[in-house]
C-alpha positions as CSV (number, residue, x, y, z in Angstrom):
1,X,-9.1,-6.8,-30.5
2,X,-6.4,-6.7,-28.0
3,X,-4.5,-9.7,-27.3
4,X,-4.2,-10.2,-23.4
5,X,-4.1,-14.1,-23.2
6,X,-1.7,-16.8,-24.5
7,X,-5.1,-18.9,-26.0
8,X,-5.8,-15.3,-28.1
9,X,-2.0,-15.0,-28.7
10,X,-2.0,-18.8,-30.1
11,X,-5.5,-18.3,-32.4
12,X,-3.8,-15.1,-33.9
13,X,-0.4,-16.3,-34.9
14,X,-2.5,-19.8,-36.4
15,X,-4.7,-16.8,-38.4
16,X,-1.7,-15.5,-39.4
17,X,-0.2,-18.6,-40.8
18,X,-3.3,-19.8,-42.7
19,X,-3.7,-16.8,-44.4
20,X,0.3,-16.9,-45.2
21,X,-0.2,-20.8,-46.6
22,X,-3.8,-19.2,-48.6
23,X,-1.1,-16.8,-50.3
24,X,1.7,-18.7,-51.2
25,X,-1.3,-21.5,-52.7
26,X,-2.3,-18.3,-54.9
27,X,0.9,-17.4,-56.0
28,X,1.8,-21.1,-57.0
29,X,-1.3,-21.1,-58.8
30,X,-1.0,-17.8,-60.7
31,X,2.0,-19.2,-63.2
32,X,4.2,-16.1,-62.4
33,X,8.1,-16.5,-63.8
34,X,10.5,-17.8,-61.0
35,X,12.1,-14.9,-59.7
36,X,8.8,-13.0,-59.4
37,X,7.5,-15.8,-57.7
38,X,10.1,-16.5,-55.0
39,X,9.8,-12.4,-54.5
40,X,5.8,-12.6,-53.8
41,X,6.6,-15.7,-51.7
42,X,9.5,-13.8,-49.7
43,X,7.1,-10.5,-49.1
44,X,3.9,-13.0,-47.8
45,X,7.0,-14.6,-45.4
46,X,8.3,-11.3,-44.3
47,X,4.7,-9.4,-43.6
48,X,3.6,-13.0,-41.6
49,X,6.9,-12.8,-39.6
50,X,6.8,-8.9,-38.6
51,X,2.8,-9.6,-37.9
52,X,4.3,-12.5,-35.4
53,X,6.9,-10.2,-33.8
54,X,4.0,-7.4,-33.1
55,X,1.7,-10.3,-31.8
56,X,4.4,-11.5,-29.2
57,X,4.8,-7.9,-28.4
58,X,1.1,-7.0,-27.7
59,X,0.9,-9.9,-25.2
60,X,4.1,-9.3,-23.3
61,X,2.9,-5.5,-23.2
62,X,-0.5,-6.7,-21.4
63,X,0.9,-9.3,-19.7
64,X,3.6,-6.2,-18.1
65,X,0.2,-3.8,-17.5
66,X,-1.5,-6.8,-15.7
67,X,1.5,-7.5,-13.7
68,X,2.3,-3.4,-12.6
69,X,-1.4,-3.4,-12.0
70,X,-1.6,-6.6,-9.8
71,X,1.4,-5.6,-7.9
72,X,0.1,-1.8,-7.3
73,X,-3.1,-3.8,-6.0
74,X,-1.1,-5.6,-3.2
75,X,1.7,-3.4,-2.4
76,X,0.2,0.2,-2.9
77,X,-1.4,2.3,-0.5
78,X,-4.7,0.4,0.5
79,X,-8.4,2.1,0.0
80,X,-9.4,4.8,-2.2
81,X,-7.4,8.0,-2.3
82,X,-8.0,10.9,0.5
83,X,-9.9,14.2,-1.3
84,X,-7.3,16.3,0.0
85,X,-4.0,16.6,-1.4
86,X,-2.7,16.9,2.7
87,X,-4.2,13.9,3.3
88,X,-3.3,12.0,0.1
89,X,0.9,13.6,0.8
90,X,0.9,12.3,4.3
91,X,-0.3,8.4,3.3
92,X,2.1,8.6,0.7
93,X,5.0,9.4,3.3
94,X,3.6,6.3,5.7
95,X,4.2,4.5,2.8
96,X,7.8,6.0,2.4
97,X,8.9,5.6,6.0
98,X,7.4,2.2,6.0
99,X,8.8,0.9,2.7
100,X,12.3,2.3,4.7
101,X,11.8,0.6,7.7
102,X,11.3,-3.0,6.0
103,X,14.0,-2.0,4.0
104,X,16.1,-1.4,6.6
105,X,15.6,-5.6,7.5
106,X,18.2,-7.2,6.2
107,X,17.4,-11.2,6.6
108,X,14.0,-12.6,6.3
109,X,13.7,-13.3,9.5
110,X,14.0,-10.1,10.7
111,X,11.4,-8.8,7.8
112,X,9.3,-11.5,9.0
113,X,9.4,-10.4,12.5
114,X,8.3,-7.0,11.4
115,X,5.5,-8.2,9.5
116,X,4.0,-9.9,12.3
117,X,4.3,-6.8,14.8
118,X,2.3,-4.9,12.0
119,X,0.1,-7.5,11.6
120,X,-1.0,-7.3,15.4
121,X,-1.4,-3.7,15.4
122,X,-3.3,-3.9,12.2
123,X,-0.7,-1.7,10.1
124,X,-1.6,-2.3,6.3
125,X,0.4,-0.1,4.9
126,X,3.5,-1.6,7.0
127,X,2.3,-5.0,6.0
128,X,2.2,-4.2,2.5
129,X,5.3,-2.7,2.5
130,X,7.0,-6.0,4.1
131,X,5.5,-8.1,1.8
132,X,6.8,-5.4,-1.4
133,X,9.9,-5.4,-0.3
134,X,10.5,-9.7,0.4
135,X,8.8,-9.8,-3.1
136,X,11.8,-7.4,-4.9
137,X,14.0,-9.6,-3.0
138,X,12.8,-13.0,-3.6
139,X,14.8,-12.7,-6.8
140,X,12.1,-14.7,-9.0
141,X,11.4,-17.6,-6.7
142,X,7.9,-18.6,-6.4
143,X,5.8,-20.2,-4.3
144,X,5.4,-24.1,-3.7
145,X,9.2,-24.2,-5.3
146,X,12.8,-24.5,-4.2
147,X,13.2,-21.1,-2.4
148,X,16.7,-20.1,-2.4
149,X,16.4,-16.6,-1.1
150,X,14.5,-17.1,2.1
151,X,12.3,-14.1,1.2
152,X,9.6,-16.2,-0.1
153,X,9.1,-17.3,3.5
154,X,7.7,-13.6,4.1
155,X,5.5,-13.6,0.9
156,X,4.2,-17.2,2.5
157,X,3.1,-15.6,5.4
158,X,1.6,-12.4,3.9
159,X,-0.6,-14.7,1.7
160,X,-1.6,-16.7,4.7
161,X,-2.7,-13.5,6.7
162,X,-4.5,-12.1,3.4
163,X,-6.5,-15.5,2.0
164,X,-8.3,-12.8,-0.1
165,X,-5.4,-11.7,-2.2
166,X,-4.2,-15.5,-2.5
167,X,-4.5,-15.5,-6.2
168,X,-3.2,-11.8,-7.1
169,X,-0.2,-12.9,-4.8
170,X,0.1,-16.2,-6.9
171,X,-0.2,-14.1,-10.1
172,X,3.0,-12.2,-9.7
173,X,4.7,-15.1,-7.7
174,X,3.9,-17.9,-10.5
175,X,1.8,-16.7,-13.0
176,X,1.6,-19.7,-14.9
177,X,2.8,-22.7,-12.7
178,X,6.4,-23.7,-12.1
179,X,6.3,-26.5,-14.5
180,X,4.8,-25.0,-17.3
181,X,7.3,-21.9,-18.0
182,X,9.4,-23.6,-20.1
183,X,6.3,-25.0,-22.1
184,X,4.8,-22.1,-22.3
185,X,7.6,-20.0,-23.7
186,X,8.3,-23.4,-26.2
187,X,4.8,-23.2,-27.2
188,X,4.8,-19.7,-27.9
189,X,7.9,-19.7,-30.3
190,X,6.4,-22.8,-32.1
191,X,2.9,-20.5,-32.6
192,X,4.7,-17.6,-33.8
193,X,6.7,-19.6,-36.6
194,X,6.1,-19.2,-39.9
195,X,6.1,-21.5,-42.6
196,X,8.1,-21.2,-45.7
197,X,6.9,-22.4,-48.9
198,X,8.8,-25.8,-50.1
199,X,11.3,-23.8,-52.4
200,X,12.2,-21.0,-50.0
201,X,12.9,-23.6,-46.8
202,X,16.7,-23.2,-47.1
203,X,16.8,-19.7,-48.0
204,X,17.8,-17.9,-44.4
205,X,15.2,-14.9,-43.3
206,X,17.9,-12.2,-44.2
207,X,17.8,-13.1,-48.1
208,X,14.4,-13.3,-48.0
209,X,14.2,-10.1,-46.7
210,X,16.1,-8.8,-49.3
211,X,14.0,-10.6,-51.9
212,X,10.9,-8.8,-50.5
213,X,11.7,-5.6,-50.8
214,X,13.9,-6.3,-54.7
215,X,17.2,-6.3,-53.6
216,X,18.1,-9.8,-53.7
């Protein structure tokens, strides 16, 4: 099952661990002689490690295909696609020329001033196009927090105009909540590490990666 949540992220790495402790109880138990014990305990380490490192990377992958997804929902070319390839070439170059002309704004109060005049007139494509290019400006602030750019003003207003996309706009502006970042990314490194068994705790990873594969 693909992981696409940081609750199915958590419940694999804690699978991943308990089945690590269930080994390292069966290797205790099966007698073996020291050094072939500290090598089976150093391979069930190594395997529960590399399985952590690919479960990290299966989230941040969906969490980047939700994101590029999200973010072609709100800034892309609005409504299904023309059936003819004329058709579909010349909303593309709106796009273009409009994407140019908000890039061509150089404070966000002159972005903002643009937004509004397509706003009026009913201009979606120039309206997403504002709102694209104050997001690749905003420079990571989010909304409801300290914005230092002045961008986020423009974002503001987009979401007020467009109460429908208020939580697709929220999802790429503060996905998780300002406050909870730092926990999240904490939480995630405590999920994802894995426990030694008593007599390998001060052996570093790189010895026991040598003990796993017999060369240490």
């Amino acid at each position: 099952m693909a992981i696409t949540t940081q609750q199915e992220a958590y419940d694999a790495c804690a699978a991943v661990n308990d089945a690590a402790r269930a080994s390292y109880l069966d290797i205790t138990n099966r007698g073996l002689e020291t050094s072939r014990r500290r090598q089976e305990f150093a391979k069930v380490y190594v395997d529960a490690r590399t399985k952590m490192g690919a479960i990290k990377q299966e989230l941040a992958a969906s969490r980047q295909d939700a994101y590029e997804s999200v973010e072609t929902e709100l800034f892309g070319i609005p409504g299904p696609k023309p059936a003819s390839a004329a058709d579909r070439a010349a909303l593309a170059a709106n796009m273009r020329d409009a994407l140019g002309r908000a890039s061509d704004c150089e404070t966000p109060s002159e972005l903002l001033t643009v937004l509004r005049q397509w706003t009026v007139v009913g201009d979606v494509i120039g309206v997403r196009a504002c709102a694209a290019v104050a997001f690749q400006r905003s420079a990571g602030s989010v909304l409801g927090g300290m914005d230092t750019t002045g961008w986020v003003t423009v974002i503001e207003a987009f979401a007020e105009d467009n109460p429908a996309d208020a939580d697709r706009i929220l999802a790429l502006t503060n996905p998780v909540g300002i406050t909870d970042q730092a926990q999240i990314a904490f939480g995630m490194q405590m999920a994802t590490s894995v426990a030694k068994p008593i007599e390998l705790t001060t052996v570093p990873d790189w010895q026991l990666e040598q003990m796993a594969s017999g060369a240490g």
